[in-house]
C-alpha positions in Angstrom: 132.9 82.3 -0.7 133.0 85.5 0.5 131.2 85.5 3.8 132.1 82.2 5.4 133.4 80.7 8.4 137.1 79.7 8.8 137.7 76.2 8.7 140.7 74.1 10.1 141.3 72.2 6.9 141.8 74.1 3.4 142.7 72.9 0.1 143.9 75.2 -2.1 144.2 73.8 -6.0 146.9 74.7 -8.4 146.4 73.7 -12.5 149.6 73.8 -14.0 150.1 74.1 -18.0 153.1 73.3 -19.4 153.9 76.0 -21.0 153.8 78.7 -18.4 155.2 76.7 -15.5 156.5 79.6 -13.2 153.5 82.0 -13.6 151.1 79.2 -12.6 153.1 78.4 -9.9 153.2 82.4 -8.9 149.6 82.9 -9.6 148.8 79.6 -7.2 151.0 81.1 -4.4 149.4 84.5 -4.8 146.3 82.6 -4.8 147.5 81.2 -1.6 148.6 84.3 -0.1 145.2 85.7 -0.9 143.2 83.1 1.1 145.5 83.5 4.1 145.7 87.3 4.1 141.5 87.3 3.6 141.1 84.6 6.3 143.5 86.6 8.7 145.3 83.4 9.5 149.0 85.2 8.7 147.9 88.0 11.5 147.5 85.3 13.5 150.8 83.4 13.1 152.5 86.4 13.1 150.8 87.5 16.9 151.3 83.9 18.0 154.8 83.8 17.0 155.5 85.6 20.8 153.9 84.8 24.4 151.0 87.5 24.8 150.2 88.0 27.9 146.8 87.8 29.4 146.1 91.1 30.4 146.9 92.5 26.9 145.3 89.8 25.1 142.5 90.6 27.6 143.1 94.5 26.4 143.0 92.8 22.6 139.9 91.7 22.3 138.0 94.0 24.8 138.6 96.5 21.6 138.3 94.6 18.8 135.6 95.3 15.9 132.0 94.0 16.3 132.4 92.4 13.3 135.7 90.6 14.2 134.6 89.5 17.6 131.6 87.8 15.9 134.0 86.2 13.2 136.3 85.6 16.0 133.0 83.8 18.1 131.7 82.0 14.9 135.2 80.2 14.2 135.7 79.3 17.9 132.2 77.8 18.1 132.8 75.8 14.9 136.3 74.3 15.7 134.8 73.3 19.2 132.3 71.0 16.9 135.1 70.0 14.8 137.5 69.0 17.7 134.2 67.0 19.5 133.3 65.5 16.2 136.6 64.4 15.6 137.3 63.5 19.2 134.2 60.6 19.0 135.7 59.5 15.8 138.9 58.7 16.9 137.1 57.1 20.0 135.1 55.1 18.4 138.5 53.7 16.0 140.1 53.2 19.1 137.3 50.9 21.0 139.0 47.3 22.0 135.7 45.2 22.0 135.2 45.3 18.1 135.9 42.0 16.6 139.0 42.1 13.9 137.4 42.7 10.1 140.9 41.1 8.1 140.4 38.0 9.8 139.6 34.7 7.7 
C-alpha cells in the first residue's frame, strides 16, 4: 500500500474492544489522519478552501516535484476512468426502454 494511486472512494476500518473504547477510537482517527496526511488529501482541502487563481495555480504546478506531477497525472487519469465508468452506469440505470423486472 505504499505506492498506489489515490482513489475517490476509501474505507477506513476501525475494531473496537470493549475494554479500551477511547484509545481504539484515537488509534482509528490517527489511523485516519494518517491516510489523509500520506494521500495529501488534507493539503488539498486546505488549498481549495479559497479561489486560486489561474495564473498562480498556473505558477503551482509549473514548479511542483517530478514525482508529484506524476502522482498528480496518475490520479487525474484514473478519476477520468472512474467518472466515465460511472457515467455509463448510471446511463444505462436510467434507459426508459427496459421492460419493468417487479412486475407479475
Amino acid at each position: 500500500m505504499a505506492r498506489h494511486v489515490k482513489w475517490i472512494a476509501r474505507t477506513v476500518i476501525a475494531k473496537v474492544d470493549q475494554e479500551n473504547k477511547i484509545s481504539a477510537w484515537e488509534e482509528a482517527y490517527e489511523q485516519l489522519n494518517r491516510q489523509l496526511r500520506k494521500e495529501n488529501i488534507l493539503q488539498t482541502t486546505k488549498r481549495n478552501r479559497y479561489y486560486e487563481k489561474p495564473w498562480m495555480r498556473r505558477r503551482r504546478l509549473a514548479y511542483e516535484k517530478p514525482w508529484m506531477r506524476r502522482r498528480r497525472l496518475a490520479y487525474e487519469e484514473c478519476k477520468k476512468i472512474y467518472n466515465d465508468e460511472m457515467e455509463q452506469k448510471v446511463s444505462f440505470l436510467l434507459r426508459k426502454n427496459r421492460r419493468e423486472p417487479w412486475r407479475i
